[in-house]
Structures are given as structure tokens and as C-alpha cells.
The first five atom37 places (N, CA, C, CB, O) and aatype in JSON, in Angstrom:
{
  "aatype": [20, 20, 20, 20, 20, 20, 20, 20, 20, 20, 20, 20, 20, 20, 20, 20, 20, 20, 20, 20, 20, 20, 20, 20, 20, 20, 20, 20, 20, 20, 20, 20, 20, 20, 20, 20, 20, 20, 20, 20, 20, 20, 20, 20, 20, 20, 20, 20, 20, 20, 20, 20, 20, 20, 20, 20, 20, 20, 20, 20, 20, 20, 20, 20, 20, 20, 20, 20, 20, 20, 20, 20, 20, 20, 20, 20, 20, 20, 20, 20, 20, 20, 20, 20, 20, 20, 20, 20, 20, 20, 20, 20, 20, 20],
  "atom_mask": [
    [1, 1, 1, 1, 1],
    [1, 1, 1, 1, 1],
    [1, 1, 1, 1, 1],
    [1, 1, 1, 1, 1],
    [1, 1, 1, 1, 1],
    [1, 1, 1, 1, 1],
    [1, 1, 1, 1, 1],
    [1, 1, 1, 1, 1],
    [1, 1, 1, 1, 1],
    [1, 1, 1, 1, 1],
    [1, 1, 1, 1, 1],
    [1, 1, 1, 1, 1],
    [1, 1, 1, 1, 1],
    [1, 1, 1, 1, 1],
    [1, 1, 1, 1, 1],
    [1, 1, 1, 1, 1],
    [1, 1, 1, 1, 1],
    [1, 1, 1, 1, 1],
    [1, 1, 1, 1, 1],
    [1, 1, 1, 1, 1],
    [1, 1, 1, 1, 1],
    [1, 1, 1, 1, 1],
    [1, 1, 1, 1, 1],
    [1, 1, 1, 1, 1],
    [1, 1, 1, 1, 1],
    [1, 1, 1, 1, 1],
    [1, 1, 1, 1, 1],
    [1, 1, 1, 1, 1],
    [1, 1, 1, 1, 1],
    [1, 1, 1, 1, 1],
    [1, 1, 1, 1, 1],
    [1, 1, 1, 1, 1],
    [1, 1, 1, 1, 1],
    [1, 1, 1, 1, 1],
    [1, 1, 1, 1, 1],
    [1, 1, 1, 1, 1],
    [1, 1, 1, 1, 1],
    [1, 1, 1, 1, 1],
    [1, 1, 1, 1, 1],
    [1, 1, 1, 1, 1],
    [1, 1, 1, 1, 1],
    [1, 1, 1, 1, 1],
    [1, 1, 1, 1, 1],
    [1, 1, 1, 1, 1],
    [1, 1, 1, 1, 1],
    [1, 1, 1, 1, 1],
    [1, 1, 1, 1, 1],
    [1, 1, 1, 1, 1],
    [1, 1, 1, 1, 1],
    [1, 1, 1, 1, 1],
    [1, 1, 1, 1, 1],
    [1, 1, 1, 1, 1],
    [1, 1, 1, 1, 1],
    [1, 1, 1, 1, 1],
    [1, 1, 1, 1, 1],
    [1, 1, 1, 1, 1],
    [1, 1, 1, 1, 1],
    [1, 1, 1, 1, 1],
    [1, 1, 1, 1, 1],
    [1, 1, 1, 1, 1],
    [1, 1, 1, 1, 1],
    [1, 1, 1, 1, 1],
    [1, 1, 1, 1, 1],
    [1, 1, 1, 1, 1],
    [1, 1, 1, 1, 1],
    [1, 1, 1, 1, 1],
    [1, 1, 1, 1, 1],
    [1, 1, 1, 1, 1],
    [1, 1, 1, 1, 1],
    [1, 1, 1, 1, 1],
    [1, 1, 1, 1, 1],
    [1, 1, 1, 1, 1],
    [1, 1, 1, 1, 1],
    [1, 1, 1, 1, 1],
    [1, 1, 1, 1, 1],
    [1, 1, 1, 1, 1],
    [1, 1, 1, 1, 1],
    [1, 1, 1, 1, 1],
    [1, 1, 1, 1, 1],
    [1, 1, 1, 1, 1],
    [1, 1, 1, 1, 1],
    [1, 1, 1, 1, 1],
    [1, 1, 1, 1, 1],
    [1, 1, 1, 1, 1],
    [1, 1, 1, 1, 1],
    [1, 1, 1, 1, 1],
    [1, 1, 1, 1, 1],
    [1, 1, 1, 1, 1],
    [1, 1, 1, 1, 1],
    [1, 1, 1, 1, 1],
    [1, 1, 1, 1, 1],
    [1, 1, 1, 1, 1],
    [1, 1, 1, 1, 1],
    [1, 1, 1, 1, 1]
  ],
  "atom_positions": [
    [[42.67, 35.67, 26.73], [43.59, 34.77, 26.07], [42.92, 33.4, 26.04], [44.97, 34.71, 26.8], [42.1, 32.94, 26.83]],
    [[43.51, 32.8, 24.83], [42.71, 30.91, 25.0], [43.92, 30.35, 24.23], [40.7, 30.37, 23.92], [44.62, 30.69, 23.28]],
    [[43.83, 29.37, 25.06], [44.88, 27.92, 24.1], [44.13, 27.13, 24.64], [46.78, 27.43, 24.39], [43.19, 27.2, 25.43]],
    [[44.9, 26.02, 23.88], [45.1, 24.35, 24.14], [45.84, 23.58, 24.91], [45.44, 23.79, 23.23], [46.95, 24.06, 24.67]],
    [[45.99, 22.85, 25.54], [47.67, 22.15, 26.72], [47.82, 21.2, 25.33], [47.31, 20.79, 29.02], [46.93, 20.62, 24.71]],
    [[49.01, 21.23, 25.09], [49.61, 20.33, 24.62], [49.52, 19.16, 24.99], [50.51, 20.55, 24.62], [49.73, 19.09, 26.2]],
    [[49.22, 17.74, 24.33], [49.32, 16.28, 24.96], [50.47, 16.01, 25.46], [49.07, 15.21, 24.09], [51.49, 15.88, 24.78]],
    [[50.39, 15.89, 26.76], [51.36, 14.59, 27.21], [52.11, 16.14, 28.08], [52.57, 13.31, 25.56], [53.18, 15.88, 28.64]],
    [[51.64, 17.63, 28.21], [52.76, 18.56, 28.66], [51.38, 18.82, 30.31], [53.33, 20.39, 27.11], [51.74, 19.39, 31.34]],
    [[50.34, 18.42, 30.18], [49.46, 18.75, 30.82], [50.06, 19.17, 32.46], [48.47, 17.64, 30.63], [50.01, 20.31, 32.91]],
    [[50.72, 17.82, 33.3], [51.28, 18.33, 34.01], [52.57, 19.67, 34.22], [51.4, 17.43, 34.25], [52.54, 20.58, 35.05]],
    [[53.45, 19.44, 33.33], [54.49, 20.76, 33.4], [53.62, 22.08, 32.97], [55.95, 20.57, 32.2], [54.03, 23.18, 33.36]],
    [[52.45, 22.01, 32.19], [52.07, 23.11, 31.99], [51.58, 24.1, 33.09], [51.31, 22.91, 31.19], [51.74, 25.28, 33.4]],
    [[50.48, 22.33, 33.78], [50.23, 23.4, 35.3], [50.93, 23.99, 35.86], [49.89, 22.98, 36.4], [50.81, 25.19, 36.12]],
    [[52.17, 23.01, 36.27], [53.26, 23.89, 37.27], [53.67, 25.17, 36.91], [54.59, 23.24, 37.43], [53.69, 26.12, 37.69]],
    [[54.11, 25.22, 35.3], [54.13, 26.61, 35.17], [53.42, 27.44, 35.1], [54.53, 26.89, 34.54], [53.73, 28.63, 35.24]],
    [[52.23, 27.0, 34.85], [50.9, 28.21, 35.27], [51.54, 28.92, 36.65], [49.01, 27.29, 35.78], [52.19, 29.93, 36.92]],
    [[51.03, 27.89, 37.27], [51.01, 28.36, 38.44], [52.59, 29.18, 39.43], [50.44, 27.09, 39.01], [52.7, 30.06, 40.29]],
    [[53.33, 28.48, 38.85], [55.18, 28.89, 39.33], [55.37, 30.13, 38.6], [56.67, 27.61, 38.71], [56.1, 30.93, 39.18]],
    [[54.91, 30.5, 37.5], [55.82, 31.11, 36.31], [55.03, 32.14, 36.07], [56.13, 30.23, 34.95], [55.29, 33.31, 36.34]],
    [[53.62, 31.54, 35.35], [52.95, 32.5, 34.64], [51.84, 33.56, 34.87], [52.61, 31.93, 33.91], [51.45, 34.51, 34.19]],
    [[51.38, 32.93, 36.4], [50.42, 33.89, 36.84], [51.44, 34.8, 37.62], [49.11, 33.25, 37.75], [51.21, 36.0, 37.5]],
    [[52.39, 34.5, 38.31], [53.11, 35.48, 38.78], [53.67, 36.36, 37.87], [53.97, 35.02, 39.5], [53.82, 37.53, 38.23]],
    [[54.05, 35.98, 36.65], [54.65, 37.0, 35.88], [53.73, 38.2, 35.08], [55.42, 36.24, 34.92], [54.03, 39.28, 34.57]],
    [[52.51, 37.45, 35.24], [51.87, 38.48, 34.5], [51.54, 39.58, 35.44], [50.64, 37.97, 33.78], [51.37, 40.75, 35.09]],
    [[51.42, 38.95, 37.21], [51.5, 40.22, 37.94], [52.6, 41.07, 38.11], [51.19, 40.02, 39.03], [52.41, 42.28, 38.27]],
    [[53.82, 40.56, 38.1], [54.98, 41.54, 38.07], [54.72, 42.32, 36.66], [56.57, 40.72, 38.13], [55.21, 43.45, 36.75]],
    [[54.43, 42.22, 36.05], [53.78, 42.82, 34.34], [53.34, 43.96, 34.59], [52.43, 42.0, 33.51], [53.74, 45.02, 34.1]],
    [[52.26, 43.77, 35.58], [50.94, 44.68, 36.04], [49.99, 44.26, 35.6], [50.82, 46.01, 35.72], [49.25, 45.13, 35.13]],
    [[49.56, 42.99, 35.51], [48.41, 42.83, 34.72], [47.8, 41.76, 35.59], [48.67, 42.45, 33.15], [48.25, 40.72, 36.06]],
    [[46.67, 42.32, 35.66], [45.57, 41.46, 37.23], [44.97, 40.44, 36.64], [44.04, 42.45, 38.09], [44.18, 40.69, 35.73]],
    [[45.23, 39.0, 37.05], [44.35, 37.76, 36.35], [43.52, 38.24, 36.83], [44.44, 36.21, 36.54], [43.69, 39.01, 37.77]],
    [[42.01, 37.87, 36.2], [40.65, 38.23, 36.54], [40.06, 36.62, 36.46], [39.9, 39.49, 35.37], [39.4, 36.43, 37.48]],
    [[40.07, 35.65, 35.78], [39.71, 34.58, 35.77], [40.12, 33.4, 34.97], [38.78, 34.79, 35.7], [41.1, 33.84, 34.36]],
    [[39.98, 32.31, 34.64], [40.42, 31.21, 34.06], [39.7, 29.94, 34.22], [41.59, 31.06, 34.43], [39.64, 29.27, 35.25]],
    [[39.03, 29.65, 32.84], [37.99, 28.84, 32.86], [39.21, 27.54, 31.8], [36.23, 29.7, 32.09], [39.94, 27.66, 30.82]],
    [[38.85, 26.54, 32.65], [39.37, 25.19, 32.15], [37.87, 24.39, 31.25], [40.0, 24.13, 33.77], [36.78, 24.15, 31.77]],
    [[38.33, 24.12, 29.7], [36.5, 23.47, 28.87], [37.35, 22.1, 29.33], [35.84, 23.77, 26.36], [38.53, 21.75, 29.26]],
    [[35.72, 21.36, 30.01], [36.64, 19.93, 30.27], [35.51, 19.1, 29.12], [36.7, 19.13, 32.42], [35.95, 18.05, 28.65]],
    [[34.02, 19.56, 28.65], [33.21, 19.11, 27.59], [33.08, 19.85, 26.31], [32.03, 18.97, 28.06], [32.75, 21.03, 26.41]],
    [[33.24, 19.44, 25.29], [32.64, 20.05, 24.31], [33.72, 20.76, 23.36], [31.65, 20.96, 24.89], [34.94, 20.66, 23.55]],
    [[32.96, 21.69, 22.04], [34.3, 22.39, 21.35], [34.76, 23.75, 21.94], [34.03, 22.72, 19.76], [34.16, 24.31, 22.86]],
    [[35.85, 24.22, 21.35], [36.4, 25.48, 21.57], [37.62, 24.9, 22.19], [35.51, 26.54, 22.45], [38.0, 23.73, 22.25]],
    [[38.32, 26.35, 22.76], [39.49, 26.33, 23.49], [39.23, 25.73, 24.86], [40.05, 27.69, 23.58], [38.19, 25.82, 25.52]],
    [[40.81, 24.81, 25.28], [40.59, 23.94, 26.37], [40.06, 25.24, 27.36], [42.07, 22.94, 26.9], [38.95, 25.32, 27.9]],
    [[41.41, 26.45, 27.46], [42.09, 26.99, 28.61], [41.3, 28.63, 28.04], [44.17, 26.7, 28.67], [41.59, 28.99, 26.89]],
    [[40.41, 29.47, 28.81], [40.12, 30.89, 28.47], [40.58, 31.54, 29.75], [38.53, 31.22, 28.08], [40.28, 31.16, 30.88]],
    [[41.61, 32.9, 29.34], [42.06, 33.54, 30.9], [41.61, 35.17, 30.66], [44.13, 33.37, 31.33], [40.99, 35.51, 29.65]],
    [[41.94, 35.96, 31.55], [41.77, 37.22, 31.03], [42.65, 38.08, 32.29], [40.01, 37.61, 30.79], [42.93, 37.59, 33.39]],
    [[42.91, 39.14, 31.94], [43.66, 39.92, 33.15], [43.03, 41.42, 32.57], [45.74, 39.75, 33.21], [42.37, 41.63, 31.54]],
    [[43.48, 42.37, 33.63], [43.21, 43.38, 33.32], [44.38, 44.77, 34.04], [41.75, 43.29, 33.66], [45.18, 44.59, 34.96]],
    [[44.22, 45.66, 33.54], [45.13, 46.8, 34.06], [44.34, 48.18, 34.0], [46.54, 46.92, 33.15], [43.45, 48.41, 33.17]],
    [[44.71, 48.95, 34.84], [44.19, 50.38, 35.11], [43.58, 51.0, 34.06], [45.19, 51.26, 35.52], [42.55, 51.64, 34.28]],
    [[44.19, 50.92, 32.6], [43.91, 51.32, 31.43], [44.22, 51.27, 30.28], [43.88, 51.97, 31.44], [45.42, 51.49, 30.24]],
    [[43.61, 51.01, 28.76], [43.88, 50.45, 27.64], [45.64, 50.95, 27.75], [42.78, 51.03, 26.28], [46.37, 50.0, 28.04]],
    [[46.21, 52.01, 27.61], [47.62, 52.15, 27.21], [48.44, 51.73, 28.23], [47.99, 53.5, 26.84], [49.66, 51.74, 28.04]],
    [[48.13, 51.47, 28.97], [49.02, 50.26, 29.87], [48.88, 48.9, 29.76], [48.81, 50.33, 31.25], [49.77, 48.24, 30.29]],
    [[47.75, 48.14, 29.07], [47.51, 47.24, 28.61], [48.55, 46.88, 27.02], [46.09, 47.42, 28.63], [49.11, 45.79, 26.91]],
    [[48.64, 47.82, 26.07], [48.85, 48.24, 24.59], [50.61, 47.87, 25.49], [48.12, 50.3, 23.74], [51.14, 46.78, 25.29]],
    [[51.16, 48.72, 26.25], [52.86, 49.06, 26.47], [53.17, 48.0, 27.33], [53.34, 50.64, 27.24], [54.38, 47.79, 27.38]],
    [[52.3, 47.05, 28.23], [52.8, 45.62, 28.96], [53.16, 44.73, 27.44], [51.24, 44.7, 30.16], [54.33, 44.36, 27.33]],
    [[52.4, 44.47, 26.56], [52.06, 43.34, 25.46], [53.3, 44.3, 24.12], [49.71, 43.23, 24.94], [53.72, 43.82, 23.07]],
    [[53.47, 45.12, 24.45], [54.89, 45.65, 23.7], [56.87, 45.18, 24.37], [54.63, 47.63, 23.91], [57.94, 44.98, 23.78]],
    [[56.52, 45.19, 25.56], [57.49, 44.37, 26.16], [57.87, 43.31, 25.97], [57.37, 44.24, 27.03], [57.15, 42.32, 25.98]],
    [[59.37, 43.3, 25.71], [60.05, 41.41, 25.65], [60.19, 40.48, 26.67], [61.51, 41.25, 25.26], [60.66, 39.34, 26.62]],
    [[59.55, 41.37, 27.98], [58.87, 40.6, 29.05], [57.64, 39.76, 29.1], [58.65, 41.35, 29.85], [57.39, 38.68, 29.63]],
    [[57.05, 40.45, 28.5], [55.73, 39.79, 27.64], [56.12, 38.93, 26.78], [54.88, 40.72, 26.79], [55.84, 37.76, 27.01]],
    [[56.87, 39.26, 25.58], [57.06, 38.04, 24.73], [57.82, 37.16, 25.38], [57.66, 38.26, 23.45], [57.72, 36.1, 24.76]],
    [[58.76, 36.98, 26.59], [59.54, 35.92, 26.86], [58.61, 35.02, 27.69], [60.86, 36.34, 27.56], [58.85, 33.83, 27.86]],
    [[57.86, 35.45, 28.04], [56.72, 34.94, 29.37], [55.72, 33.74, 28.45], [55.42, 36.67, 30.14], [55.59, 32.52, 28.55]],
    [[54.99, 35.04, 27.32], [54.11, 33.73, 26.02], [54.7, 33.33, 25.63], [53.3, 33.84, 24.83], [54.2, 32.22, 25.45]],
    [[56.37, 33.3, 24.94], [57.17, 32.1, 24.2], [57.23, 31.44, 25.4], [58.72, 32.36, 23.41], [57.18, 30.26, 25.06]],
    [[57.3, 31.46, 26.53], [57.34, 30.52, 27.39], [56.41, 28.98, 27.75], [57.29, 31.28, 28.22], [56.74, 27.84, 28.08]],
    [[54.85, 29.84, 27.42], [54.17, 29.62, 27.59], [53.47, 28.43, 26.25], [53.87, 30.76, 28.02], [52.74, 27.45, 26.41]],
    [[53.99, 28.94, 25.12], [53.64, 28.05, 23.95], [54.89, 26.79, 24.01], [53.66, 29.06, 22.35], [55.03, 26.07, 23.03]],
    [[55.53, 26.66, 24.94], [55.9, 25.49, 25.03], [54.9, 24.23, 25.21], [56.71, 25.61, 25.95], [54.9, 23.06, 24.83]],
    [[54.11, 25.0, 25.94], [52.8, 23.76, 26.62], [51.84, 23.38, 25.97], [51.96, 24.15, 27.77], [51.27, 22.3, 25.8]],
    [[51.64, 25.16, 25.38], [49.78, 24.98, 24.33], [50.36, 25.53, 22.95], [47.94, 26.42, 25.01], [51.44, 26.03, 22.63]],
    [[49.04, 25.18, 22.2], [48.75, 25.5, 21.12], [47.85, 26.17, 20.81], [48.71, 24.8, 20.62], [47.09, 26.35, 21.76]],
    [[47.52, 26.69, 19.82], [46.16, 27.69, 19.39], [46.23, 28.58, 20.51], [44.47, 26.91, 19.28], [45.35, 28.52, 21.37]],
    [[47.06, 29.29, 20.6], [47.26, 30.6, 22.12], [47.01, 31.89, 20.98], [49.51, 30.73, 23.26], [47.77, 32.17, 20.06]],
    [[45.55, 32.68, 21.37], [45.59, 33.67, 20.59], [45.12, 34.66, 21.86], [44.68, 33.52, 19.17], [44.95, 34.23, 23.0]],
    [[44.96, 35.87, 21.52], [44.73, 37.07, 22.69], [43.78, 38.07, 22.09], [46.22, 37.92, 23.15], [43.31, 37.67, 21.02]],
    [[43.36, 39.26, 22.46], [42.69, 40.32, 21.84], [42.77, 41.26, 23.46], [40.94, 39.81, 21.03], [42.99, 40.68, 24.52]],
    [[42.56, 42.62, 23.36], [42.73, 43.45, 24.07], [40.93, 43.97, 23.53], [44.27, 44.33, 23.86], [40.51, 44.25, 22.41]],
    [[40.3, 43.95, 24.75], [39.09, 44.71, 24.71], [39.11, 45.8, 26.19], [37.72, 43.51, 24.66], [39.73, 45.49, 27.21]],
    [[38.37, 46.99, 26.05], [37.96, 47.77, 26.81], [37.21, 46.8, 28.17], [37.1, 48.75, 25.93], [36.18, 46.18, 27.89]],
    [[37.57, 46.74, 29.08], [36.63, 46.33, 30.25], [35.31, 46.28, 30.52], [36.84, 46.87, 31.06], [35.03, 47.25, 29.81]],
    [[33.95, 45.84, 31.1], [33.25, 46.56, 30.99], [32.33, 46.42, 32.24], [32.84, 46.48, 29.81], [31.16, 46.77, 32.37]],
    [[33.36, 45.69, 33.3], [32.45, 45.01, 34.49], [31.48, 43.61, 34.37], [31.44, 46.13, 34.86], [31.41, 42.79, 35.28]],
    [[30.93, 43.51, 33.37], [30.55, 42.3, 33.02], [31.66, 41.3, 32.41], [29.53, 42.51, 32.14], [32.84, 41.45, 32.1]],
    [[30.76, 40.23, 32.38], [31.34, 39.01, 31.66], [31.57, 39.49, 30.37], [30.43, 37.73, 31.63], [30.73, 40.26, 29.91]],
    [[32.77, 39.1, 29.54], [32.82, 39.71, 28.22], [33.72, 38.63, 27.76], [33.36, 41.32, 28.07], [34.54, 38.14, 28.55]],
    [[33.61, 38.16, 26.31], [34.56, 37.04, 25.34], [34.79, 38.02, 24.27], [33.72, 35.41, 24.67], [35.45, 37.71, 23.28]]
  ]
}
């Protein structure tokens, strides 16, 4: 996943990172794996990624209105929030 923080939401966004959204994605089932903050240069501010046991549990979490209530939650803060579902592969992967 990658967005942007919204100006001026920077603080409430953290809190809910951290209060709201990493916990929810584990009640989800879905394991943060990492989260890189760009503090130079272009692209997305915020890149995260999670992962789960296997693609169709990945496909049926992101079909849930648990899922959508969690990212409408979440686009309160950022902008440009887009996602993609890739196969795992042990390495670093974008």
C-alpha cells in the first residue's frame, strides 16, 4: 500500500496508525511486514505491506466491509492511497 498524510492531519494520522490501523489489520489477519516513511525526494510519502498465509485469504480479507471501513478510515488522513496484491516472494518486492 502507499499514500500521502494529508497537510495539517500528520499528527491524528499517526495516532491512528498506530491506535486503529495496525491493529486492525491484525484482527483482519493480515501481518504488517514493514513501513517505510519518504522523508526526501518524489513518490509516495508512506509505503506499507502486510502479508497472510495465502493469495485467497489475502483476495477474501480486502472483500470485507471490515476492510473497507478500516481504508475509509484511513483516507481521512491521506491521499493517493492505492494497493496491489502480489504473490510473496521472501525478498524485497514493490
Amino acid at each position: 500500500m502507499e499514500w500521502d498524510i494529508r497537510s495539517g492531519q500528520e499528527q491524528a494520522y499517526f495516532e491512528f496508525v498506530v491506535q486503529e490501523f495496525a491493529p486492525g489489520l491484525i484482527r483482519l489477519g493480515l501481518q504488517p511486514t514493514e513501513a517505510w516513511y519518504t522523508v526526501y525526494g518524489n513518490g509516495p510519502q508512506i509505503l506499507t505491506g502486510a502479508v497472510t498465509s495465502d493469495l485467497d485469504t489475502m483476495h477474501r480479507i480486502l472483500l470485507t466491509d471490515d476492510w473497507r471501513q478500516l481504508r475509509d478510515r484511513l483516507l481521512k488522513y491521506v491521499a493517493n492511497f492505492t494497493h496491489k496484491v502480489i504473490q510473496a516472494s521472501g525478498r524485497f518486492q514493490l
